[in-house]
C-alpha positions as CSV (number, residue, x, y, z in Angstrom):
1,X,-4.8,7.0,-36.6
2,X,-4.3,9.5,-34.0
3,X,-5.7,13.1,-33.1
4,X,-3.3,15.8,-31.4
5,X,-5.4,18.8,-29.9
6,X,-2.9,21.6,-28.9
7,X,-3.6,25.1,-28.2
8,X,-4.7,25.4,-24.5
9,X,-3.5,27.7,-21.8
10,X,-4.7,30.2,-19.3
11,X,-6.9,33.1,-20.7
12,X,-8.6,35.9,-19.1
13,X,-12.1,35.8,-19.1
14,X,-13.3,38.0,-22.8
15,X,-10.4,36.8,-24.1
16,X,-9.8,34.7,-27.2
17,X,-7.7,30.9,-28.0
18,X,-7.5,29.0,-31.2
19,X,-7.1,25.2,-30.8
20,X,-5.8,22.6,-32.9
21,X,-6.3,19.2,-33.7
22,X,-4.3,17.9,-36.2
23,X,-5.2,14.3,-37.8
24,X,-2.5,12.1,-38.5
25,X,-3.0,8.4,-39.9
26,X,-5.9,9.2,-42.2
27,X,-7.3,12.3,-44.2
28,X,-9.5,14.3,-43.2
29,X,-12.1,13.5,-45.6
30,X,-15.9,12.1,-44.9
31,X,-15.2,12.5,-41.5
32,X,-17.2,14.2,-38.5
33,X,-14.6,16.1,-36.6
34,X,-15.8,17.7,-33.3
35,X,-14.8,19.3,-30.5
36,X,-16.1,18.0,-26.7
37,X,-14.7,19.2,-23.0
38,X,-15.2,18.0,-19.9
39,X,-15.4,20.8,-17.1
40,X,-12.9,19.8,-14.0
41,X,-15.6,19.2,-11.4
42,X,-16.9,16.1,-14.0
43,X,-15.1,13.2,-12.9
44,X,-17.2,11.0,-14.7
45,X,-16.9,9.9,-18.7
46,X,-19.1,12.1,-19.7
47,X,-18.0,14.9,-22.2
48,X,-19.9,18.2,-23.1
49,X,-20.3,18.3,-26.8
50,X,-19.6,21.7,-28.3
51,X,-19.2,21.7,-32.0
52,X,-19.1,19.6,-35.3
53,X,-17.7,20.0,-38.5
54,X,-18.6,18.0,-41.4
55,X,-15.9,17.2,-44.0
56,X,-17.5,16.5,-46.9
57,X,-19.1,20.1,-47.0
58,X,-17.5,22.1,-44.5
59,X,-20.4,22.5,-42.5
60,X,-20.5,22.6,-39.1
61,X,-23.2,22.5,-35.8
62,X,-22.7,24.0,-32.7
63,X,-24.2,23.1,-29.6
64,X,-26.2,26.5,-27.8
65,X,-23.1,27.1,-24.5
66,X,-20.4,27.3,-28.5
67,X,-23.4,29.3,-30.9
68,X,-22.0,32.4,-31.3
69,X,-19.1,32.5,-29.6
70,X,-16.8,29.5,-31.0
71,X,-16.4,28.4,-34.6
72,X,-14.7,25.6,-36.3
73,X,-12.4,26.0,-39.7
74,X,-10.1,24.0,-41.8
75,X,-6.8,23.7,-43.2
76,X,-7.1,20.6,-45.7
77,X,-3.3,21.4,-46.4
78,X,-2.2,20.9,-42.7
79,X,-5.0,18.0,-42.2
80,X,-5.9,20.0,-39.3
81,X,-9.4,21.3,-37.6
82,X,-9.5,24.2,-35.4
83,X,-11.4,25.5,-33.1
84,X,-11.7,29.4,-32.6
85,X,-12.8,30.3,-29.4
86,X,-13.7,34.2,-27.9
87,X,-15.7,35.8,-24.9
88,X,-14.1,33.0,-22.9
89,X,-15.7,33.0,-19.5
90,X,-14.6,31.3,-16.5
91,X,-16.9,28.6,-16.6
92,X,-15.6,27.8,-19.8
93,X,-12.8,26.3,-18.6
94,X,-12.1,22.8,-19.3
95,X,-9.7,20.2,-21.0
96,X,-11.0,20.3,-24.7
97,X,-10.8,17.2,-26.7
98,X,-11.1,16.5,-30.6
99,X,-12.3,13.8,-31.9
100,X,-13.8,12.3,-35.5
101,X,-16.0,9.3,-36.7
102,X,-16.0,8.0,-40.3
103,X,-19.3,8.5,-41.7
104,X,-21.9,5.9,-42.3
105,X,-25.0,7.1,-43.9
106,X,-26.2,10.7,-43.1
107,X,-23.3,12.5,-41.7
108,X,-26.1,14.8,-39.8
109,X,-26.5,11.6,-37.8
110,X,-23.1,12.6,-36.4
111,X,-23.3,16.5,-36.7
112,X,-26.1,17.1,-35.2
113,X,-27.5,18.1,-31.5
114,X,-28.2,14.3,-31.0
115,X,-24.5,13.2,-32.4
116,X,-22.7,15.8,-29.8
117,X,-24.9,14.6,-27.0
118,X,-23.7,10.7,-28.0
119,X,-19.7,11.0,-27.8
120,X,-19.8,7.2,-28.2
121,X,-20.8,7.5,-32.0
122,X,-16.9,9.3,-32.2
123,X,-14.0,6.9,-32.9
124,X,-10.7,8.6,-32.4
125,X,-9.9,11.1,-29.3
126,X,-7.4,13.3,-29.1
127,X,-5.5,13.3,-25.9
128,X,-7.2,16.9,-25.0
129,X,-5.6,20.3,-24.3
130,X,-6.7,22.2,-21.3
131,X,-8.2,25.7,-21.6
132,X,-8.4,27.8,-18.0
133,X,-10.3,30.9,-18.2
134,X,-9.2,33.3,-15.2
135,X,-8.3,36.6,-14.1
C-alpha cells in the first residue's frame, strides 16, 4: 500500500498548484483520503489538517485556513486524489502530505474537524511534496 503526493514547487503568492496523490496497493474505495502539511518552522510530529474526502460519496471537509480556497477531486480512473489549491499566500507554504484510513463505522468520524485534528486515525502517508509560496 503506498501513497505518492507530487505536485509541489515554488508559487507566487495569488497564485494557484494542483497536487497529487496517487494510491497504489489498494483502491480507492471506502477510504478517507486527506490532505495534512506541516509548516517548516514545526519540527515536531504534528501535522496541520487541511481537507478530507470521503470515498464512498465524494464528499469532502475542509478545515477553516483550506475553506474556500482549496478543494479536493477525484479521478477513480487514475486511483488518484487531488488537491486544488489557489490564493496561495506565503504562510502557506509547507510540505503537504496525503494520507487515507479504511473506514470503520461512520466515515464522518474520519472526515470531520475532529478526524483532521487526529492525524493518528490515518493509516498510510504519502512521503509529502513541498509547496513554497514566494515572490
Amino acid at each position: 500500500v503506498q501513497l505518492q503526493a507530487s505536485g509541489g514547487g515554488l508559487v507566487q503568492p495569488g497564485g494557484s498548484l494542483r497536487l497529487s496523490c496517487a494510491a497504489s496497493g489498494f483502491t480507492l474505495d471506502d477510504v478517507v483520503i486527506a490532505w495534512f502539511r506541516q509548516a517548516p518552522e514545526n519540527t515536531g510530529d504534528w501535522r496541520e489538517g487541511l481537507s478530507c474526502f470521503k470515498t464512498e460519496d465524494g464528499s469532502t471537509y475542509y478545515a477553516d485556513s483550506a475553506k474556500g480556497r482549496f478543494a479536493m477531486s477525484r479521478d477513480s480512473a487514475k486511483n488518484t486524489v487531488y488537491l486544488q489549491m489557489n490564493s496561495l499566500k506565503p504562510e502557506d507554504t509547507a510540505v503537504y502530505y496525503c494520507a487515507a484510513t479504511r473506514v470503520a463505522g461512520d466515515p464522518d468520524y474520519y472526515c470531520s474537524g475532529f478526524g483532521l485534528n487526529h492525524q493518528a486515525l490515518y493509516d498510510y502517508w504519502g512521503q509529502g511534496t513541498l509547496v513554497t509560496v514566494s515572490s
